[in-house]
BAFI-3210 file (N, C-alpha, C; in Angstrom, 3 decimals, decimal comma, padded with zeros to 6 digits):
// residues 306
n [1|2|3|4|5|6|7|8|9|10|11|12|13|14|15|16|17|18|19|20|21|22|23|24|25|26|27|28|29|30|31|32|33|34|35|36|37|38|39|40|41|42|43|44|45|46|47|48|49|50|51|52|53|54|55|56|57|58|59|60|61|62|63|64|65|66|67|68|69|70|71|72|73|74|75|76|77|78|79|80|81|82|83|84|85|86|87|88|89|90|91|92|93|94|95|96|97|98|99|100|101|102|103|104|105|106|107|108|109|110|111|112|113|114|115|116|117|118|119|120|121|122|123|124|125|126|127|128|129|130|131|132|133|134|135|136|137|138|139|140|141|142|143|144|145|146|147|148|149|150|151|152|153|154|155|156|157|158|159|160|161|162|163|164|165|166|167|168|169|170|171|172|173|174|175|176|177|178|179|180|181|182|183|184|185|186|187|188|189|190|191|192|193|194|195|196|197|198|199|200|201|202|203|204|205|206|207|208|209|210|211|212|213|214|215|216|217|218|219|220|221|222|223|224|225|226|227|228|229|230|231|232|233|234|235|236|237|238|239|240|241|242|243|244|245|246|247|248|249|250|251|252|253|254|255|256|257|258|259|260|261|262|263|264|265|266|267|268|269|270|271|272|273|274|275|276|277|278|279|280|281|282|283|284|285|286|287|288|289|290|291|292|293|294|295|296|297|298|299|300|301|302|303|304|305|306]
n.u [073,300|076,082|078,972|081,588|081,851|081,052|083,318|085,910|088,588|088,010|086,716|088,680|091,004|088,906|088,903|091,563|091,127|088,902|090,576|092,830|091,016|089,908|092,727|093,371|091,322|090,959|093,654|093,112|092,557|089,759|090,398|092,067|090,601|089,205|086,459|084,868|085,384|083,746|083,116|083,330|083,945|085,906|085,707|086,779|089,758|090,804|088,818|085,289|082,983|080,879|081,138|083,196|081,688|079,454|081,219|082,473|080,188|078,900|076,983|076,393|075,610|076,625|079,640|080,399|079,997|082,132|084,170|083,958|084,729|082,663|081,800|082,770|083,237|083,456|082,777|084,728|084,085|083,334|085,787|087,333|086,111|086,335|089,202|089,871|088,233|089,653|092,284|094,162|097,288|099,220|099,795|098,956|096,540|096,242|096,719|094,365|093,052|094,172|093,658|090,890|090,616|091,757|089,859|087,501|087,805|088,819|091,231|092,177|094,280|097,391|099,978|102,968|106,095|108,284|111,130|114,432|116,908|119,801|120,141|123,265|124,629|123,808|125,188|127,819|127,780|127,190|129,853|131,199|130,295|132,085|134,199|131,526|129,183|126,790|123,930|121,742|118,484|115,690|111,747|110,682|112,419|115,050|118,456|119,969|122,362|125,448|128,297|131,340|131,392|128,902|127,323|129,317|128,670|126,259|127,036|127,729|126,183|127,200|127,812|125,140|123,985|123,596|120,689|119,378|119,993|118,571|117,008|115,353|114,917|116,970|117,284|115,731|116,173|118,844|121,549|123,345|121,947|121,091|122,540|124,066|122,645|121,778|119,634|117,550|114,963|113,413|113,809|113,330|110,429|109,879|110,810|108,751|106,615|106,962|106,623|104,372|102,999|103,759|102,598|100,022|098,963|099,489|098,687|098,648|101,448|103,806|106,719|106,489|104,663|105,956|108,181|106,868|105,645|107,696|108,727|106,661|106,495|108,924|109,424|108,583|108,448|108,294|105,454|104,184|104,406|103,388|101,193|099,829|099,641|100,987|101,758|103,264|106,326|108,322|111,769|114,757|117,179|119,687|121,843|123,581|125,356|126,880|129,856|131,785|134,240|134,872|134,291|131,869|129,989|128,263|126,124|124,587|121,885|120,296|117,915|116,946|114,563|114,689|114,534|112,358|112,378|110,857|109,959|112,647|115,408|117,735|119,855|122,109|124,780|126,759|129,355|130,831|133,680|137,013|136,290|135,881|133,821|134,173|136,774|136,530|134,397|136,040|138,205|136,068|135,542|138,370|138,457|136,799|135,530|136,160|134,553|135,492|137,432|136,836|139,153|141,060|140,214|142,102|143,010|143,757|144,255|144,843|144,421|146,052|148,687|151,819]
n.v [079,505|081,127|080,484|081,359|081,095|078,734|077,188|075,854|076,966|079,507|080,415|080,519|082,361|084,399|084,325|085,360|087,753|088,828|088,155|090,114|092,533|092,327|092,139|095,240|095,696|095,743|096,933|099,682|102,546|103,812|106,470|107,230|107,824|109,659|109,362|109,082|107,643|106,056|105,671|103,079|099,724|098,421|095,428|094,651|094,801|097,482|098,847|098,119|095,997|097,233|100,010|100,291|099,553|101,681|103,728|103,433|103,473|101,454|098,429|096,639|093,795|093,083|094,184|092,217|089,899|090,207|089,829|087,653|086,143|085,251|087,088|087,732|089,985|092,856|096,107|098,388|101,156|100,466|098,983|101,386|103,323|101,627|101,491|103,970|105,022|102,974|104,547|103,824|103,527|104,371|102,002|099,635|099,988|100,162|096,717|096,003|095,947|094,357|091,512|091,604|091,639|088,618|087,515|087,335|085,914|082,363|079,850|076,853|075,493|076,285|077,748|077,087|076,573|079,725|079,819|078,760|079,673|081,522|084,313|083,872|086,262|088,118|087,155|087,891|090,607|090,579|090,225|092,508|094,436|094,462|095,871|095,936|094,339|092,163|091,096|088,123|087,225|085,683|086,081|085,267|085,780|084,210|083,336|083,836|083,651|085,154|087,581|087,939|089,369|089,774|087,679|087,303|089,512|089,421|087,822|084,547|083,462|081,404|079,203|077,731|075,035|076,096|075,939|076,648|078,897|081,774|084,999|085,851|084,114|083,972|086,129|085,573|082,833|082,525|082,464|084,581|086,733|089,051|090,314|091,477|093,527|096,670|097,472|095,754|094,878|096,662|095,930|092,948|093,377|095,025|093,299|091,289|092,646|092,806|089,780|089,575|090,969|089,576|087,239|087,416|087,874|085,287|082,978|080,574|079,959|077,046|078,251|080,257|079,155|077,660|078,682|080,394|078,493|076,952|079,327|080,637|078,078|077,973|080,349|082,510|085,462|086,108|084,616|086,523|089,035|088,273|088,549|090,727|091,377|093,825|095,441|096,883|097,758|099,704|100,111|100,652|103,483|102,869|101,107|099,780|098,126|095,472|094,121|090,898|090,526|093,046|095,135|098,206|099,177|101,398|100,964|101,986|100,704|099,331|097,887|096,630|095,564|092,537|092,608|090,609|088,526|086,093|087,706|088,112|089,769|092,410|093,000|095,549|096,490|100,260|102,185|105,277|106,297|106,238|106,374|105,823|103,213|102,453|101,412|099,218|097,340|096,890|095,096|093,331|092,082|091,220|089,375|087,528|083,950|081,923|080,258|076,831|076,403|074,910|073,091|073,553|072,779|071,133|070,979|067,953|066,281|063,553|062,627|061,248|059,209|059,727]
n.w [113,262|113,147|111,056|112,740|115,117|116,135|115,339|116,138|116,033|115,249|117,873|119,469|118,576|118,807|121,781|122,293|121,492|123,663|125,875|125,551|125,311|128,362|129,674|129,504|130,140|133,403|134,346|133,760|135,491|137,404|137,446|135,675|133,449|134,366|135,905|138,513|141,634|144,485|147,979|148,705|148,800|145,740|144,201|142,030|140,226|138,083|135,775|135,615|133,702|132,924|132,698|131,304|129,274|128,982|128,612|125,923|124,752|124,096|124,385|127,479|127,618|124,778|125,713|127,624|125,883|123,696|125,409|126,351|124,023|122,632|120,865|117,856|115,868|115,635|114,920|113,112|113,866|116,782|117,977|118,028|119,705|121,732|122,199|122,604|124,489|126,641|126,314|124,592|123,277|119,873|119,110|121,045|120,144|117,080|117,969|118,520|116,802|114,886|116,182|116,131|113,598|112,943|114,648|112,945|111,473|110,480|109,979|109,114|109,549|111,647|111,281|109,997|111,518|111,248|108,594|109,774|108,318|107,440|104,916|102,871|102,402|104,536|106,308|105,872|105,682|108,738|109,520|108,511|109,958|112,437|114,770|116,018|118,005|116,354|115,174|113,488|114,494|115,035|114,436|116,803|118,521|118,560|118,130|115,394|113,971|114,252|114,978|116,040|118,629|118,672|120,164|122,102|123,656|124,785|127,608|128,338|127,347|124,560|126,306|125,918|123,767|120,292|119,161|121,396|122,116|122,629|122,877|124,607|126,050|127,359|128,835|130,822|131,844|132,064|134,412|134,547|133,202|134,818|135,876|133,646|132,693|133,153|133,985|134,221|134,580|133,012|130,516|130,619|130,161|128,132|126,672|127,072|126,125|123,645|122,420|122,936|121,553|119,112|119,139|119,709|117,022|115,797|117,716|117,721|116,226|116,045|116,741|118,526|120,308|121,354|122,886|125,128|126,460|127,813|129,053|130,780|132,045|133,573|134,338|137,028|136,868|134,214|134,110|135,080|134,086|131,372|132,151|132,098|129,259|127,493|124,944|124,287|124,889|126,189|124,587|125,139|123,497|124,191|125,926|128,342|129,543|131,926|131,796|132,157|130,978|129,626|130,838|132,002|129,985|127,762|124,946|121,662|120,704|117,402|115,602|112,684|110,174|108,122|105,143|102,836|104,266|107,021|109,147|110,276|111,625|112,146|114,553|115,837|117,740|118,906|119,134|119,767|117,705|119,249|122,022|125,368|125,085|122,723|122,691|124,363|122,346|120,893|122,424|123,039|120,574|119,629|121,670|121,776|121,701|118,534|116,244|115,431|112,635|109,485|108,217|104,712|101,610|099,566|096,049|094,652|096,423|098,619|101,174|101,947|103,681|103,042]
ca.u [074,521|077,768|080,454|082,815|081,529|081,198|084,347|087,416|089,780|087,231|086,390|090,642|090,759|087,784|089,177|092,668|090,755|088,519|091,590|093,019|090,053|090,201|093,781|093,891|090,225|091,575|094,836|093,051|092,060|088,577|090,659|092,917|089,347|087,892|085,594|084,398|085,519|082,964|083,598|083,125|085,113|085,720|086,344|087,285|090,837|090,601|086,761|084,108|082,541|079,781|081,855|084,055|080,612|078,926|082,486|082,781|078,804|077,621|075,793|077,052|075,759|077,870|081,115|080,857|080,120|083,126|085,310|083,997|084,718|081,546|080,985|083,678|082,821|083,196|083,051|085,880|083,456|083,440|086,862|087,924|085,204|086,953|090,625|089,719|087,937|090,874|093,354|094,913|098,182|098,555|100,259|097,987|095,085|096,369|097,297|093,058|092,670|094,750|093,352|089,764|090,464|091,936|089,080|086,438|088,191|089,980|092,686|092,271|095,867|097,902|101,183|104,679|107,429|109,642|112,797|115,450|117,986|119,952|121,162|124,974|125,266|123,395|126,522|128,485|127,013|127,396|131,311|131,830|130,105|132,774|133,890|130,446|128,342|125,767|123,798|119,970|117,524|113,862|110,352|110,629|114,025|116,318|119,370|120,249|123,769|126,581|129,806|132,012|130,973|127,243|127,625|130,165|128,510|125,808|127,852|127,441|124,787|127,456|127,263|123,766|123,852|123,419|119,659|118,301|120,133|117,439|117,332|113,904|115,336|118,520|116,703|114,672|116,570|120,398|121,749|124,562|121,554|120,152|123,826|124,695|121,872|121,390|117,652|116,842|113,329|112,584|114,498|112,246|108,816|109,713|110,816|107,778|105,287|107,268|106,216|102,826|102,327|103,671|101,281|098,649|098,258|099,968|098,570|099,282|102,768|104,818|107,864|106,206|103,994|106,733|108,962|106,173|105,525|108,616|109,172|105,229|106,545|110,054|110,012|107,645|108,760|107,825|104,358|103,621|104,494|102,499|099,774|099,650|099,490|100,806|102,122|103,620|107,365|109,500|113,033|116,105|118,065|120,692|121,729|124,581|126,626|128,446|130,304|132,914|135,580|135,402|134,066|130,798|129,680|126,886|125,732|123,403|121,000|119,355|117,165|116,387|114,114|115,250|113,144|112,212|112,179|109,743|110,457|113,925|115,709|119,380|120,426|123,375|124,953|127,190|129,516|131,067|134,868|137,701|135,836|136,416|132,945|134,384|137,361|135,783|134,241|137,720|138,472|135,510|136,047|139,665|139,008|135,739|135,704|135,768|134,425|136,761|137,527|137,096|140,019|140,953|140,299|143,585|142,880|144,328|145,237|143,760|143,864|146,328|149,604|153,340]
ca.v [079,805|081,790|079,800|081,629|081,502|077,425|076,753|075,827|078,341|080,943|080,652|080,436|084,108|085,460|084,388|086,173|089,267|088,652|088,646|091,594|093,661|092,214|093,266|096,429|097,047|095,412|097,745|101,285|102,736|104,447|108,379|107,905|107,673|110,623|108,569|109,178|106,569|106,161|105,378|101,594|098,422|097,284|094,236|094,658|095,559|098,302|099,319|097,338|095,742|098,480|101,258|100,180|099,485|102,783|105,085|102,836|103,789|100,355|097,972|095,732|092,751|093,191|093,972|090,631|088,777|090,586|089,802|086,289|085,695|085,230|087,941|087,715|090,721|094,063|096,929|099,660|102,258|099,695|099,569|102,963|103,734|100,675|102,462|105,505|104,389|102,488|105,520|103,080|104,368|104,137|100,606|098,988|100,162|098,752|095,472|095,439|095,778|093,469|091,112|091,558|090,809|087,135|086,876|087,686|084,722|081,074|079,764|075,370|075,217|077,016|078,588|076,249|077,670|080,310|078,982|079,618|079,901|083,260|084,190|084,179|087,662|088,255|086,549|088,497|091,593|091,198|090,190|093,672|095,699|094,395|095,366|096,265|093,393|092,165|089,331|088,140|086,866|084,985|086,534|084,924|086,222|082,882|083,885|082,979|084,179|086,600|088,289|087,580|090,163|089,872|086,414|087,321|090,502|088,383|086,795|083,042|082,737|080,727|078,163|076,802|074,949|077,249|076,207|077,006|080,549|082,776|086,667|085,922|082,818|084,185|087,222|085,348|082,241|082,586|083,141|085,631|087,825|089,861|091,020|092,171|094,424|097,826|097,686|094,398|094,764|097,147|095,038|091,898|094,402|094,815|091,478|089,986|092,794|092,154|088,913|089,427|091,550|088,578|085,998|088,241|087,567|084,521|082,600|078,727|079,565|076,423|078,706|081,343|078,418|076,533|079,563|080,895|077,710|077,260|080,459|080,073|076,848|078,216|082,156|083,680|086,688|085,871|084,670|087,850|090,084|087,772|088,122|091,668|091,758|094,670|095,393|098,628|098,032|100,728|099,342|102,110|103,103|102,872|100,004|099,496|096,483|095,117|092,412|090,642|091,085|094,188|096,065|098,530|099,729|102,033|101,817|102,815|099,911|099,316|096,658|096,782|094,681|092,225|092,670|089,156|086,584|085,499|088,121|087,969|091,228|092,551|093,911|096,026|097,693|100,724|103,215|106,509|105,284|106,791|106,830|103,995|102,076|101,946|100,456|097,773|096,505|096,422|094,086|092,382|091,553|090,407|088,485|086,542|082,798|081,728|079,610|076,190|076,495|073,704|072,667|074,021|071,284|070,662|070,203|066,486|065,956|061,969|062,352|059,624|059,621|059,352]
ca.w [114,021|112,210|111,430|113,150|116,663|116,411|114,977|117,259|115,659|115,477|119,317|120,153|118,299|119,706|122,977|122,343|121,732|124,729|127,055|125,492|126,480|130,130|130,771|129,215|131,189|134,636|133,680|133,666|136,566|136,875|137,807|134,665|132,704|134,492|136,474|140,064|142,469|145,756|149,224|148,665|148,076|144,222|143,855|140,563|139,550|137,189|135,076|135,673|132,556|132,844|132,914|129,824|127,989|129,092|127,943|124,834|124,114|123,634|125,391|128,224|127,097|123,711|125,572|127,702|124,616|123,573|126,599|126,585|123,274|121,595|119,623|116,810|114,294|115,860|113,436|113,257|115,125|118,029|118,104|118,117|120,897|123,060|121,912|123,371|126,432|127,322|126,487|124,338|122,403|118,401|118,932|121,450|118,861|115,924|117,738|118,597|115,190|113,976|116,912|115,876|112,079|113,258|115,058|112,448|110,130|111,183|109,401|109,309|110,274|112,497|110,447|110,425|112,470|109,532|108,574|110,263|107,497|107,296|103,461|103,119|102,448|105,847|107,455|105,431|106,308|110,356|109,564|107,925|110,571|113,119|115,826|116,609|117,621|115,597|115,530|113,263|115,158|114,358|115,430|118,266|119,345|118,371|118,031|113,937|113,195|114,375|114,667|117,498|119,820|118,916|120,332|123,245|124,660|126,004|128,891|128,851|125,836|124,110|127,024|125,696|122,267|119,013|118,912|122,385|121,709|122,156|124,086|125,838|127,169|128,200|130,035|131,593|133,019|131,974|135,366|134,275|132,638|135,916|136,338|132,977|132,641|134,602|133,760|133,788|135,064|131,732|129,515|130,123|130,192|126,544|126,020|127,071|124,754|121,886|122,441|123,504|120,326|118,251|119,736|119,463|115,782|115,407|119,058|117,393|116,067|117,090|117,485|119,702|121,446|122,613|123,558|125,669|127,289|128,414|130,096|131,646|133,219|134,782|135,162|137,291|136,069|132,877|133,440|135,612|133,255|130,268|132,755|132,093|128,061|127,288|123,556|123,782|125,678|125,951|124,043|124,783|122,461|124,630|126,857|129,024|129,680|133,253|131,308|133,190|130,158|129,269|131,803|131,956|128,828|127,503|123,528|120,860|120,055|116,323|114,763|111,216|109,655|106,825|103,640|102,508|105,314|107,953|110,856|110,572|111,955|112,323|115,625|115,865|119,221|118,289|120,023|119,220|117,707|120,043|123,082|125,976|125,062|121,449|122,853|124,906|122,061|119,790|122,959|123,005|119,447|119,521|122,515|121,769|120,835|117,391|116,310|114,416|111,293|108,616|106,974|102,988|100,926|098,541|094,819|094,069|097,778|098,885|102,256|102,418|104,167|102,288]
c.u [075,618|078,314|081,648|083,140|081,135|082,728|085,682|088,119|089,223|087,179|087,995|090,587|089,693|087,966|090,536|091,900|089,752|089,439|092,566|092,312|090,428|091,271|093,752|092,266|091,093|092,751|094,476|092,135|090,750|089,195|091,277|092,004|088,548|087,104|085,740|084,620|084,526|083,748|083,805|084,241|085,152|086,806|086,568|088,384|090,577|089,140|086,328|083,524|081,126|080,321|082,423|082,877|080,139|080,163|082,661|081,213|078,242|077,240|076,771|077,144|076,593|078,978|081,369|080,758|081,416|084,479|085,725|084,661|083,924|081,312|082,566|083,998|082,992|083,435|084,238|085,116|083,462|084,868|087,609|087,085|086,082|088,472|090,512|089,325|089,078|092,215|094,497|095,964|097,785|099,168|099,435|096,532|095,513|096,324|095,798|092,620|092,929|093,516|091,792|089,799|090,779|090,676|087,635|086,632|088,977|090,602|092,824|093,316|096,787|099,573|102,260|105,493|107,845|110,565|113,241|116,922|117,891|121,137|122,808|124,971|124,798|124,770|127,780|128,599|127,732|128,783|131,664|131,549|130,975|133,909|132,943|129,604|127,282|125,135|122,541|119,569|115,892|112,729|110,366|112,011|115,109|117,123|119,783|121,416|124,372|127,855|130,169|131,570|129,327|126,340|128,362|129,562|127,116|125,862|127,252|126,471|125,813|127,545|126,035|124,527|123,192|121,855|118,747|119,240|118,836|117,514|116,367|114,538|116,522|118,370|116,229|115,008|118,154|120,736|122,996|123,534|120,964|121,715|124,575|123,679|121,907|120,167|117,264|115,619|112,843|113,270|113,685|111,044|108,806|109,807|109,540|106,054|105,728|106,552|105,326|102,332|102,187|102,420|099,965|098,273|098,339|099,881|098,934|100,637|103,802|106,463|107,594|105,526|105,304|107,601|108,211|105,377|106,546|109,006|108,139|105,880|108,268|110,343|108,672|107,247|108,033|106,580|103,537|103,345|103,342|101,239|098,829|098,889|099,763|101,929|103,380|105,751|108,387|110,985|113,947|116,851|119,561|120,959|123,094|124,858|127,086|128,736|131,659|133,910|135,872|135,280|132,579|131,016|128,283|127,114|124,620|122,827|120,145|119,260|116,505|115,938|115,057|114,641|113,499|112,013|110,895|110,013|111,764|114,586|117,633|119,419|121,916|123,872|126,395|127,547|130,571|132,918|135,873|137,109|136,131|135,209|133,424|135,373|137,380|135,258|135,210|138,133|137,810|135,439|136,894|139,382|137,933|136,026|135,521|135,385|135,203|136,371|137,775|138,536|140,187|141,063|141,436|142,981|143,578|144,870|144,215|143,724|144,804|147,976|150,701|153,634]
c.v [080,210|080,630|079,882|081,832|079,623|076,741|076,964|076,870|079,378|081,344|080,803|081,808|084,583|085,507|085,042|087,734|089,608|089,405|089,527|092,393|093,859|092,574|094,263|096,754|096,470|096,499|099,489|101,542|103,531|106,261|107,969|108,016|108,643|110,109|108,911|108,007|106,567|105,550|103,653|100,989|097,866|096,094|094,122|095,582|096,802|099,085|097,921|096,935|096,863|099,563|101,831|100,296|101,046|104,026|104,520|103,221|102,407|099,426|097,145|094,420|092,346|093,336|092,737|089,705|089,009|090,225|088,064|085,362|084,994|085,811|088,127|089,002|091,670|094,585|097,660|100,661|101,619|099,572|100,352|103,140|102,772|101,603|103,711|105,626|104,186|103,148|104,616|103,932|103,742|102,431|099,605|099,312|099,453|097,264|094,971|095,351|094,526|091,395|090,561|091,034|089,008|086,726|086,490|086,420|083,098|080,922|077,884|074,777|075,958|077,126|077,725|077,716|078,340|079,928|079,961|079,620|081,367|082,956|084,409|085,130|088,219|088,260|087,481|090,207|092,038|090,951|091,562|094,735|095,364|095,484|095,373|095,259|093,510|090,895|089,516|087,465|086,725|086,063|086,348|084,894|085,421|083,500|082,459|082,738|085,511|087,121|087,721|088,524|090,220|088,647|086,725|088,617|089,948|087,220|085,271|082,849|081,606|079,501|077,181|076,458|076,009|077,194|076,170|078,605|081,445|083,733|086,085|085,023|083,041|085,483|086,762|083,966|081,934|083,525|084,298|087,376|089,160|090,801|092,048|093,267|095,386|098,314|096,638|094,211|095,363|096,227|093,798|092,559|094,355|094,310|091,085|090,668|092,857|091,005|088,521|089,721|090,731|087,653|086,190|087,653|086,426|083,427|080,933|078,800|078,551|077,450|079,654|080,511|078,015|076,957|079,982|079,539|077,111|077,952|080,542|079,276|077,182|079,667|082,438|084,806|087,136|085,547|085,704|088,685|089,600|088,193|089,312|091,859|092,914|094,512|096,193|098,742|098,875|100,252|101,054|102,142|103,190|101,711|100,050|098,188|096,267|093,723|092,603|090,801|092,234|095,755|096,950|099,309|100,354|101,999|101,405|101,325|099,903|098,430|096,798|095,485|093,963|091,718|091,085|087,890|087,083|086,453|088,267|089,576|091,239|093,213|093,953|096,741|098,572|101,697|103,936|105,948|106,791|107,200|105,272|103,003|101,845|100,874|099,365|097,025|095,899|095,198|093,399|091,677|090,885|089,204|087,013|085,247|082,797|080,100|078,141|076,330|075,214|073,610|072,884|072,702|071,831|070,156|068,988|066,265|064,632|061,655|061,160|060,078|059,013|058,007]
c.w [113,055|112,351|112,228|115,012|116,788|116,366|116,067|117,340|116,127|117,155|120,261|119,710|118,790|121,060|123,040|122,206|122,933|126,204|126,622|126,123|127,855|130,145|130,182|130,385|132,833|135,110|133,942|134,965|136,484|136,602|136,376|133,633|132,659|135,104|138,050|140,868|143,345|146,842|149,294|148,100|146,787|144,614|142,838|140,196|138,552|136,673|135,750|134,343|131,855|132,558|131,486|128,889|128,043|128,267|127,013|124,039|123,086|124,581|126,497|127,938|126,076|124,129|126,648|127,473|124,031|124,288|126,760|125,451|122,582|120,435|118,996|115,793|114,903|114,664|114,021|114,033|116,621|118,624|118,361|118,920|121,416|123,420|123,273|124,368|127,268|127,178|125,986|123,099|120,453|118,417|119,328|120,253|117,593|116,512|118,313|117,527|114,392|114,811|116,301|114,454|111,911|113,870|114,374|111,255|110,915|109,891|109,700|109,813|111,128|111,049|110,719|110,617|111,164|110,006|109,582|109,650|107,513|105,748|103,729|102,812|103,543|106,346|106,904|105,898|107,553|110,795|109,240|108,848|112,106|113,722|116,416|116,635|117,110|115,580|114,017|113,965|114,169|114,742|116,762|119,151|119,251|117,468|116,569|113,767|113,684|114,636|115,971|118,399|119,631|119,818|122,352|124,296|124,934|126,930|129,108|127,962|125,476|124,967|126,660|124,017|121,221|119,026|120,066|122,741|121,511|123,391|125,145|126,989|127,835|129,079|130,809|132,487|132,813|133,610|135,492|133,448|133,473|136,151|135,372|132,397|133,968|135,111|133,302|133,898|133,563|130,779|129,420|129,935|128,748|125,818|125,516|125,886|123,848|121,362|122,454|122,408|118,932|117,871|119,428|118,300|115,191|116,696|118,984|116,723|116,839|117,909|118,537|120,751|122,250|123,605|124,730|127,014|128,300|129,685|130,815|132,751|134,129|135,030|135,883|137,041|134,649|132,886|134,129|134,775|131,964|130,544|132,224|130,295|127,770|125,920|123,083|124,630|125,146|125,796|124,106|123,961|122,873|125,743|126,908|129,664|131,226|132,566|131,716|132,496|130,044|130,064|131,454|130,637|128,322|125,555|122,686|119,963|118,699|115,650|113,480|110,759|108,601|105,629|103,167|103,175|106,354|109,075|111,052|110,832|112,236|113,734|115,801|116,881|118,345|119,526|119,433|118,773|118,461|121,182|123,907|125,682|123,877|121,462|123,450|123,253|121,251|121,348|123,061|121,431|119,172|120,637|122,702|121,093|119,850|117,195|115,387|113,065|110,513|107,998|105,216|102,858|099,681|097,057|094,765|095,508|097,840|099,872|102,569|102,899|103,299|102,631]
res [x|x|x|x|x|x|x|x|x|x|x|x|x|x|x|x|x|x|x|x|x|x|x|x|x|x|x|x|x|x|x|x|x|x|x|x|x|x|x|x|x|x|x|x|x|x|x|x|x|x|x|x|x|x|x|x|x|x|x|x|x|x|x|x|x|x|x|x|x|x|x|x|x|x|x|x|x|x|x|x|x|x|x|x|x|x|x|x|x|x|x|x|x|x|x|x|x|x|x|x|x|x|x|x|x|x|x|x|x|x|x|x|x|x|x|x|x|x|x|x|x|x|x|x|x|x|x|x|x|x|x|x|x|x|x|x|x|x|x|x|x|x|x|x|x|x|x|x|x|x|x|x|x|x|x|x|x|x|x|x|x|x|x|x|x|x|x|x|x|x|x|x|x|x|x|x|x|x|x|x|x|x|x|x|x|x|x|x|x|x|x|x|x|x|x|x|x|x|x|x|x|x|x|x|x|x|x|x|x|x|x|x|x|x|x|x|x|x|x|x|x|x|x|x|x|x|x|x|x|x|x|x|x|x|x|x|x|x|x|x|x|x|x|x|x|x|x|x|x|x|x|x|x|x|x|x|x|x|x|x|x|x|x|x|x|x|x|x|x|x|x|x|x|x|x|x|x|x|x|x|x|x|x|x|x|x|x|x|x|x|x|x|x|x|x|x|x|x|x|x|x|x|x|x|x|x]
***
């Protein structure tokens, strides 16, 4: 018997790439495949396990050892035949790739959460690109560190404590978030395959488990969409605002990685200067909470009164 088809881990990754397959085959219809429908009833959402094996050109038995999570090892020709069957883009294909290489190895431990320290010149950073909010954020969307409006132009985030700050969670049951979006339906869609794409490679991360359990146990929304797996969400680069301060606003979304940490990313919203979304955020800037300020400490002062 392999090792990698007894072993706990091994059989947890071979079952994440399993239920990849199934929704992306459940997911494609037989016409967008080219495939002949008949007069008859499927009971089967999407391909059939025959169908996928036969347009993938290998056997059946192999792709619901595959599906089941048995068979651990595909090669790269197996792969790229499934890809292409399933009219899968260049993202969804890498993220079977990546999928299949976790599954072909375990790992004795599951990965500790990454810090969530942000360097002081980070913070420094999303003070200078003011008035334009800015925030960093974790892998898993927890909100690290940010400017006053990166903070204030998601209506009522600062309501929760600093460390249940996170986007997913504030799309998904902050009741001020369905209102300040104009596309809230695509806005969680790409939430949730950011998320999906995370998980994918990383399926025992405490910080992505616990986030994901969470939102399982109180959005519907959220475990509909999970239900789906899909990797690939369309993120605009434009997003518009109804926030109750400043009024409706449209601007230019960008996330840049940050070379050196665990996942850690910058997001910056941005709008044209002398136009009225520029000046919303010069008011959402001046008008956002700050947060208190410590006290200067006094060379030779003792704290003691005259």
């Amino acid at each position: 018997m392999r090792l990698e088809t007894c072993h706990p881990r091994a059989n947890s990754e071979g079952a994440e790439l399993g239920r990849y397959l199934r929704a992306r085959r459940t997911q494609t219809s037989p016409e967008h495949v080219g495939l002949t429908v008949g007069a008859g009833i499927r009971r089967t959402p999407g391909l059939r396990r025959e169908e996928l094996a036969t347009l993938a050109g290998i056997s059946i038995d192999y792709y619901v050892r595959l599906e089941r999570g048995k068979e651990t090892r595909p090669s790269p020709a197996v792969l790229d035949s499934l890809a292409r069957a399933l009219h899968m883009d260049d993202q969804e294909h890498q993220h079977l790739r990546e999928l299949a290489a976790r599954a072909a190895r375990y790992a004795p431990e599951p990965a500790p959460a990454p810090s969530r320290t942000v360097r002081p010149h980070l913070k420094l950073l999303l003070e200078s690109l003011r008035p334009n909010p800015a925030y960093v954020i974790s892998r898993s969307m927890d909100l690290l560190a940010w400017n006053p409006g990166g903070l204030a132009l998601y209506t009522g985030l600062d309501d929760w404590p600093a460390k249940q700050r996170n986007l997913a969670r504030y799309l998904f049951l902050h009741p001020a978030a369905r209102g300040l979006f104009t596309d809230w339906d695509r806005q969680i869609t790409a939430c949730v395959a950011r998320l999906r794409a995370i998980a994918g490679t990383a399926p025992d991360a405490p910080d992505l488990t616990n986030l994901v359990g969470e939102l399982l146990l109180k959005s519907p929304d959220f475990a509909g969409l999970w239900e789906r797996y899909e990797v690939t969400g369309r993120r605009p680069a434009h997003k518009t605002f109804h926030h109750p301060q400043v009024g409706t606003v449209t601007l230019t979304s960008q996330s840049l990685h940050v070379e050196g940490t665990p996942g850690q990313r910058i997001g910056v919203y941005i709008a044209e200067p002398g136009t009225p979304d520029h000046d919303a955020l010069l008011l959402l800037d001046m008008t956002a909470p700050r947060p208190p300020q410590r006290p200067a400490h006094i060379p030779g002062a003792t704290g003691q009164q005259p």
